[in-house]
C-alpha positions in Angstrom: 5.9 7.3 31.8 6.3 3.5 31.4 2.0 3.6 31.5 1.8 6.2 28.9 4.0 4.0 26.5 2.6 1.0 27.0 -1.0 2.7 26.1 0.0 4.4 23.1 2.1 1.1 22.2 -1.5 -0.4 22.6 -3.2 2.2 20.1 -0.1 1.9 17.5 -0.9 -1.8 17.5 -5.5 -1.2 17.4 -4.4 0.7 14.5 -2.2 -1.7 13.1 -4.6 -4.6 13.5 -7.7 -2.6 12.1 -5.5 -1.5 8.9 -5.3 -5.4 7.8 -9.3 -5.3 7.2 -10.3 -2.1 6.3 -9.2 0.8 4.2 -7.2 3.5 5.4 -10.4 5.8 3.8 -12.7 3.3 6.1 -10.3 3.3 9.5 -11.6 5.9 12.1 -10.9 6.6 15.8 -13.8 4.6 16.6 -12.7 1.8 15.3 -9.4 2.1 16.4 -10.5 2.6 20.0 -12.7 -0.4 19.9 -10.0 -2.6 18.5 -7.7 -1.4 21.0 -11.0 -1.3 23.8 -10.2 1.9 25.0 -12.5 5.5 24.6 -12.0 7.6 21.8 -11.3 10.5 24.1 -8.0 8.0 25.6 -6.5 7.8 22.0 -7.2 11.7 21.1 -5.5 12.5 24.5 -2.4 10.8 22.4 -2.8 12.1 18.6 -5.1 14.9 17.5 -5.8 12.7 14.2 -6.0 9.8 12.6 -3.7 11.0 10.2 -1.1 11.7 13.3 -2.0 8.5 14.5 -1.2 6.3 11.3 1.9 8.5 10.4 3.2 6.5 14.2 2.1 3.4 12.8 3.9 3.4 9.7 7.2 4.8 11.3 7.2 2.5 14.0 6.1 -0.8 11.4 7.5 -0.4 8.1 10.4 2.0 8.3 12.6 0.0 10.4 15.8 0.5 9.3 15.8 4.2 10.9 14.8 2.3 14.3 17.9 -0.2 13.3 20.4 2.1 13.2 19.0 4.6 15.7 19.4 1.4 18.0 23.1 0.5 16.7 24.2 3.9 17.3 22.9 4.3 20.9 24.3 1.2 22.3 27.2 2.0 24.3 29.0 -1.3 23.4 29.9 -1.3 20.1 29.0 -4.7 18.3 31.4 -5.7 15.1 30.5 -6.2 11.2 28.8 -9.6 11.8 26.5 -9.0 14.3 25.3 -6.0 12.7 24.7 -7.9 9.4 22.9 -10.1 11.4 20.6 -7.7 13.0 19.6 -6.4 9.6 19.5 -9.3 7.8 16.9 -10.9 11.0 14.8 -7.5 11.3 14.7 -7.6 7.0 13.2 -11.6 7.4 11.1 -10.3 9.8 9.5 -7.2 7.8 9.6 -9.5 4.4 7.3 -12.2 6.4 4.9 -9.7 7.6 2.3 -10.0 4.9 -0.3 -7.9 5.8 1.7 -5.2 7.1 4.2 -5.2 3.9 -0.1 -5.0 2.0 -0.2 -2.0 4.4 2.5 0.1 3.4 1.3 -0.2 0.0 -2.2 1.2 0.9 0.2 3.9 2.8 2.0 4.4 -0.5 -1.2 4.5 -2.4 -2.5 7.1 -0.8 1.1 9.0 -0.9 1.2 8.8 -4.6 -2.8 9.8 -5.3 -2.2 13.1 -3.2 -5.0 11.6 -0.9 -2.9 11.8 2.6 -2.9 14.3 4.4 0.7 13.4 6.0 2.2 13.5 2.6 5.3 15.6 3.3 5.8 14.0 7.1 5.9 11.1 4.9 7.9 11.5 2.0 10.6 13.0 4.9 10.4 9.4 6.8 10.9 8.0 3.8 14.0 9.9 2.9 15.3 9.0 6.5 14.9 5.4 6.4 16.8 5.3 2.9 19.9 7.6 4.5 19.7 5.5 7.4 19.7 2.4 5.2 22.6 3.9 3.4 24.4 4.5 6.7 24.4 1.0 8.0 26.7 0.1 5.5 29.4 1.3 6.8 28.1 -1.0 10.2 27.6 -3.7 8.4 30.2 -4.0 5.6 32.9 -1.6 7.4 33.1 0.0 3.4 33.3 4.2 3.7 30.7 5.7 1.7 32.9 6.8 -1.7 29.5 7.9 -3.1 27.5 4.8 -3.6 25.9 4.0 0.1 22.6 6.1 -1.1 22.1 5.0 -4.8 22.5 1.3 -3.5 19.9 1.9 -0.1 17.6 3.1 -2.5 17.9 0.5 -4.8 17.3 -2.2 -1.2 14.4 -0.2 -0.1 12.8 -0.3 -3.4 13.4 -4.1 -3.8 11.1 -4.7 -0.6 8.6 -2.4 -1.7 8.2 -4.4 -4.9 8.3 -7.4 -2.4 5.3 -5.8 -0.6 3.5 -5.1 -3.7 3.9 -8.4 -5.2 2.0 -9.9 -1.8 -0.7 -7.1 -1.9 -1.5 -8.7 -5.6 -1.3 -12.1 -4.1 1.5 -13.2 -6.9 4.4 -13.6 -5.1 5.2 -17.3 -4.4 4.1 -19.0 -2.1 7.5 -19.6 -0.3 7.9 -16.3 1.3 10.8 -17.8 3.4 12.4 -18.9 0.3 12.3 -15.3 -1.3 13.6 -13.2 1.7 16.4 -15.6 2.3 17.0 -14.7 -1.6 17.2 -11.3 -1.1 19.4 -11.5 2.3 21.9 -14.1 0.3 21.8 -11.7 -2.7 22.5 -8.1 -1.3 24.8 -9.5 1.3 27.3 -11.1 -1.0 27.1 -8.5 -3.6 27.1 -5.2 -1.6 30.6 -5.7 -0.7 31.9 -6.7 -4.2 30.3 -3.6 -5.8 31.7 -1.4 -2.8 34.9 -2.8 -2.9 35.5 -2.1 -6.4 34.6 1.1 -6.1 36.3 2.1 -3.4 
């Protein structure tokens, strides 16, 4: 089992690295399997498409607050509010300094939006799940129940790195990358918990 994880891991990642030079339209098996220097026949005996095989890369890449809290929730020893916070805020760092992956989901998006993918719906459902589970780490995080605002606010976090991502895929963001994500973690930390509280 450990094998056949450690292979697929290995195609998720040929994917990955092939998606930062070419064009979802221009990625193929072939290229995928070279990248990844396996057969084609090894990476269909994982995913009958490429379509199956990008809708893996985008969950496992870009959608990682679903994996965040999936992770938070299976660990038998509970950690408190701090450590949570600090989970999210280092795994939100991380996906803000990933440049070509953040230019990635936007070709992902792209796609989405022109009707041109043919994992439309599997993707407009992961989407939905990463802002609930966004929404749901709140309560982790801030240790604030969820009087109605949780989702309106995730939404509003999720779509502030999107904008993030496109702003790199047109090259305009500033240069100081570090700069802006520590901007973003300073900003939604402190005023999540003043808007929550008051609405409690």
């Amino acid at each position: 089992m450990e094998k056949t994880n450690k292979r697929k891991q290995r195609i998720i990642d040929a994917a990955m690295e092939t998606l930062k030079s070419s064009s979802i339209e221009e990625v193929s098996m072939r290229k995928i399997a070279a990248v990844a220097g396996l057969t084609t026949g090894a990476i269909y005996h994982f995913y009958h498409s490429k379509d199956e095989l990008l809708l893996d890369v985008m969950k496992q890449q870009l959608h990682f607050t679903t994996r965040l809290y999936e992770t938070i929730h299976s660990q038998t020893e509970k950690k408190d509010s701090a450590e949570i916070l600090a989970e999210i805020n280092n795994e939100v760092l991380h996906r803000i300094k990933k440049v070509e992956e953040q230019k990635i989901h936007v070709q992902f998006f792209s796609n989405v939006i022109k009707g041109e993918c043919k994992i439309r719906g599997e993707y407009i459902d992961n989407y939905n799940k990463m802002i609930a589970a966004t929404a749901n780490l709140f309560e982790d995080a801030f240790s604030l129940q969820d009087h109605g605002y949780h989702k309106a606010i995730a939404s509003i976090l999720v779509a502030a790195i999107d904008g993030i991502a496109m702003q790199q895929a047109l090259e305009v963001l500033p240069n100081d990358v570090d700069m802006i994500a520590n901007t973003y973690i300073q900003f939604f930390n402190e005023s999540i918990p003043i808007f929550l509280n008051k609405h409690q």
